[in-house]
N, C-alpha and C positions, 0 to 999 in steps of 0.2 A: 549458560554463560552470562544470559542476562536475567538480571531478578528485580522484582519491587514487592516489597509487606506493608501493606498498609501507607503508602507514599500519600504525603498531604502536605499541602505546602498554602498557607493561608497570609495571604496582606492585607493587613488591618482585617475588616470586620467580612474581605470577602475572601471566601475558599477558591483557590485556582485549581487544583488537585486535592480530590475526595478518597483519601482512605485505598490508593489505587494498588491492587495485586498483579502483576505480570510476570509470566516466565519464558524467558527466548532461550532453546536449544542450542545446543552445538553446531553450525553448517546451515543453520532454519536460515533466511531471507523473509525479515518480516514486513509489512505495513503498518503505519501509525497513521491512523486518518482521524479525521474529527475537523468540525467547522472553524470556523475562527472563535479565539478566543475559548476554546474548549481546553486549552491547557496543556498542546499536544510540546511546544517546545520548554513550557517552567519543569514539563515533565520531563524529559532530556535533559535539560539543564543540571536535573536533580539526580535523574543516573549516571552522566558523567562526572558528579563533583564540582559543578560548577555552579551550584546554588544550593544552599543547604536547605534539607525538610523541613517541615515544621514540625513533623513526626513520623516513623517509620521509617525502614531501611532499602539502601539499593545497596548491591553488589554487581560488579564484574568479575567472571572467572573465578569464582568463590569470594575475592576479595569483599569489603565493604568501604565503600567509595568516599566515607567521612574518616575511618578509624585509622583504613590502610591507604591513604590517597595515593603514593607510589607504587604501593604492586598493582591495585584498579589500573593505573593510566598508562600504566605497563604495557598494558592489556588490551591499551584502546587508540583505536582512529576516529577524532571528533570533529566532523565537519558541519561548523553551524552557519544558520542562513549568514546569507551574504556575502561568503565564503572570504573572508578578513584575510588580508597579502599583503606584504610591503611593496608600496609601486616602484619602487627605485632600484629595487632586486633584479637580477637575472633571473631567470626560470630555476636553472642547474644552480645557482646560488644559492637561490632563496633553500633549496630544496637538501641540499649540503646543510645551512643551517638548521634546519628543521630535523634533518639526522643527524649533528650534532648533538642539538638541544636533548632529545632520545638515548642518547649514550650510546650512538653506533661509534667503532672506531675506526680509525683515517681509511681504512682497506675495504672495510664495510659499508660506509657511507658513498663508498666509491661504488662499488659493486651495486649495492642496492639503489643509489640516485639514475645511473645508467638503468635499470633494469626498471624502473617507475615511468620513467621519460618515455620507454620502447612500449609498455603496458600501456599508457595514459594518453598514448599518439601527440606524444609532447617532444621530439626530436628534431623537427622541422622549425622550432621557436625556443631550441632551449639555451639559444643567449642573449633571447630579447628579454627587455623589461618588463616586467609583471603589467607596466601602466600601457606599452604599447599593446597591448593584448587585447583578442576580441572576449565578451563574455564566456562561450563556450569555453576557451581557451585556457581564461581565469579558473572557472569552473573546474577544470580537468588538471590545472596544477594545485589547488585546493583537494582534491580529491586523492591526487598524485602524493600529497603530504599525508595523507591518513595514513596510508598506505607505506610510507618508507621504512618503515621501522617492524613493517607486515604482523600488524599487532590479530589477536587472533576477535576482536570485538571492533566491529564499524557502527558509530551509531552517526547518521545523516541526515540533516536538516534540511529540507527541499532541495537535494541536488541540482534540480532543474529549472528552478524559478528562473523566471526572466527570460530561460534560453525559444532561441526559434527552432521552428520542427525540426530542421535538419540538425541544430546543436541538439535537440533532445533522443531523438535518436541515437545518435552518436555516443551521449554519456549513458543512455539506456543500456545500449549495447556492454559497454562498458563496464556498468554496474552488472550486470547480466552474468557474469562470468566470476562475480565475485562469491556467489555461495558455493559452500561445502568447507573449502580451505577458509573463510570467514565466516563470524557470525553479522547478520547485517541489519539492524534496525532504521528504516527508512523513513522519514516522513515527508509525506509528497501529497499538494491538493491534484495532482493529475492523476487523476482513480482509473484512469486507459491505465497507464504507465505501471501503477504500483499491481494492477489485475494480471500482466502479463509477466512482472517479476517475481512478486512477491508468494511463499509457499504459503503463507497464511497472512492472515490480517487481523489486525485490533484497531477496534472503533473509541475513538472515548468523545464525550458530548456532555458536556458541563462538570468538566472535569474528571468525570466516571467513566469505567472501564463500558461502554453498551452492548458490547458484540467481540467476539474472539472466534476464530475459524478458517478454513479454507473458505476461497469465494466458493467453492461449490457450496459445500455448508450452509454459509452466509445467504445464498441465493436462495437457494431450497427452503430452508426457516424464515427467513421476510416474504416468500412469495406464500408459504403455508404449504410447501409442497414435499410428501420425503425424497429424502436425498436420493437422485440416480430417477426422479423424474423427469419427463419431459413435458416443457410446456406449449403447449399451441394454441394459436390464434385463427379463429374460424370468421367469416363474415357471412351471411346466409341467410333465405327469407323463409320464414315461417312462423306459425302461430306462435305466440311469446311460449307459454306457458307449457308447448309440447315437446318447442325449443330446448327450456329449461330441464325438462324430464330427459330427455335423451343425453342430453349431456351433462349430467347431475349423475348417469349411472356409470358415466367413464371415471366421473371426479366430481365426490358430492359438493367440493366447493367451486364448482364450476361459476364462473361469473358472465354473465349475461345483458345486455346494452344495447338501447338504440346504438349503431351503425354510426358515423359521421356522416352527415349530408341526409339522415334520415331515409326516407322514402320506402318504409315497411322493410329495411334491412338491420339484422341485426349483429351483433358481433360480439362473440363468446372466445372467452381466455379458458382455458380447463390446465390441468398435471396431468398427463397420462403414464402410469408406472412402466418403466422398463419391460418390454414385451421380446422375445430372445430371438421371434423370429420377422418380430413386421416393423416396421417404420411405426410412430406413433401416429403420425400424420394419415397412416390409411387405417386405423381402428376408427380415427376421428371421418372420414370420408366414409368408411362403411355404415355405420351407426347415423352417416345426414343422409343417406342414400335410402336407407330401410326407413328413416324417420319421414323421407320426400321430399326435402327442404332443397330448397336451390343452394347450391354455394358459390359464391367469385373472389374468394380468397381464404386458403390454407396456405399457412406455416407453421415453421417451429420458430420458435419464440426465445431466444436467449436473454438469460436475466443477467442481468450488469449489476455489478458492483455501485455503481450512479446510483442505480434506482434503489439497491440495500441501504445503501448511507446517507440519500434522503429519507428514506422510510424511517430508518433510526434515529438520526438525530433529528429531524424534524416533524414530530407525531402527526402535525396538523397538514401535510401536505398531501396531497391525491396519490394514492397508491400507484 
């Protein structure tokens, strides 16, 4: 539904987008992450039609987003940061307008502005003014407009900047319910938020695509681990180096470290493969128990999305 060949889009002598390939499915709920300044919005910009390449194509829903700008935007709910309102509008007005503009007719626009209002928990406010509104609020009749015309492509530009826990929640929830009947390309620096949405993620970091995956995926290949591992965190004393051998034979990239607070304790991270009948966390207790080490801390260890997309776009930061 969504596509890019070779998207490049350069100002003056600097490339903002390198040559970028992407393809988002039908019903997928994607992630677009990447730092600042990585090019995550000239990119959006340039699959919605709202800024032309410098070379390469995008399409929506087959379309091509320069050749056929009508059928593309057809197709599409574009909500970019800062989510742009008229503040003088009503809620139910602005939102009338907006399926106007779309080519719904007078019956349709009726139907489907009530039905966006009831989805967007926009019915308690929808004949205040766009300007008396709280952010949240803003936020969710901006979203409410992608939406009214129920195009089958959403691509979203920080939905949630700005808002406080409970507004993010709220639009999470929100967004949440929007794949399958949608295709949703999201991009959000809150890596919680896009980890519990999103079916898959794409990282890009100086303009370039770095990483494409499920966070399982993603985790497993930045930690060095195969997929459907599990990882634990051991703390425990014993000689360095018999330390390392014992748990070098669960997972030869076991990593190993003074302890925090030192004092002859050390502290090992390992992968241990999916085992069908035991916890990983007691192969790892078995194997300190036969080795004689003391331990004062096992778990399992869950890798984050955080620590994949520092590890990527930031080479130089501590694992």
């Amino acid at each position: 539904m969504i596509s890019a060949a070779s998207l490049t889009k350069k100002f003056g002598p600097v490339t903002a987008v390198d040559g970028l390939c992407l393809e988002v499915a039908a019903g997928e709920v994607v992630g677009f992450l990447g730092p600042n300044g990585a090019g995550k919005t000239t990119t959006l910009r340039m699959l919605t039609g709202a800024l032309p390449p410098t070379s390469g194509t995008a399409t929506l829903g087959g379309f091509d987003v320069l050749t056929h700008p009508a059928e593309a935007r057809r197709r599409l709910g574009y909500l970019p940061e800062g989510t742009p309102l008229y503040p003088e509008m009503r809620v139910s007005g602005y939102l009338h307008f907006v399926a106007r503009l779309q080519g719904l007719s007078a019956a349709e626009r009726k139907r489907r502005v009530d039905e966006v209002i009831d989805a967007c928990g926009l019915a308690p406010v929808r004949r205040r003014t766009v300007a008396r509104l709280s952010k949240g609020n803003r936020q969710r009749v901006g979203l409410a407009s992608t939406l009214v015309h129920r195009p089958p492509v959403l691509v979203l530009d920080e939905p949630t900047s700005g808002l406080d826990p409970a507004q993010t929640v709220a639009v999470r929830q929100l967004l949440g319910g929007l794949g399958g009947e949608h295709t949703v390309l999201l991009s959000s620096h809150l890596l919680p938020e896009v980890q519990r949405m999103a079916d898959r993620v794409l990282i890009l970091a100086h303009g370039k695509l770095v990483a494409s995956g499920t966070v399982a995926e993603l985790t497993a290949a930045a930690g060095g681990a195969a997929a459907g591992s599990v990882r634990v965190r051991v703390e425990l004393r014993g000689e360095p180096a018999r330390v390392r051998e014992v748990l070098r034979a669960l997972d030869p990239a076991a990593e190993v470290e003074e302890a925090p607070g030192g004092g002859g304790w050390l502290s090992g991270v390992l992968a241990v493969p999916p085992l069908p009948a035991t916890d990983a966390r007691e192969a790892v207790a078995e194997a300190c128990a036969a080795g004689g080490f003391r331990v004062r801390e096992l778990r399992r260890e869950e890798a984050t999305l955080e620590a994949v997309f520092v590890r990527l776009t930031d080479p130089g930061a501590a694992p």
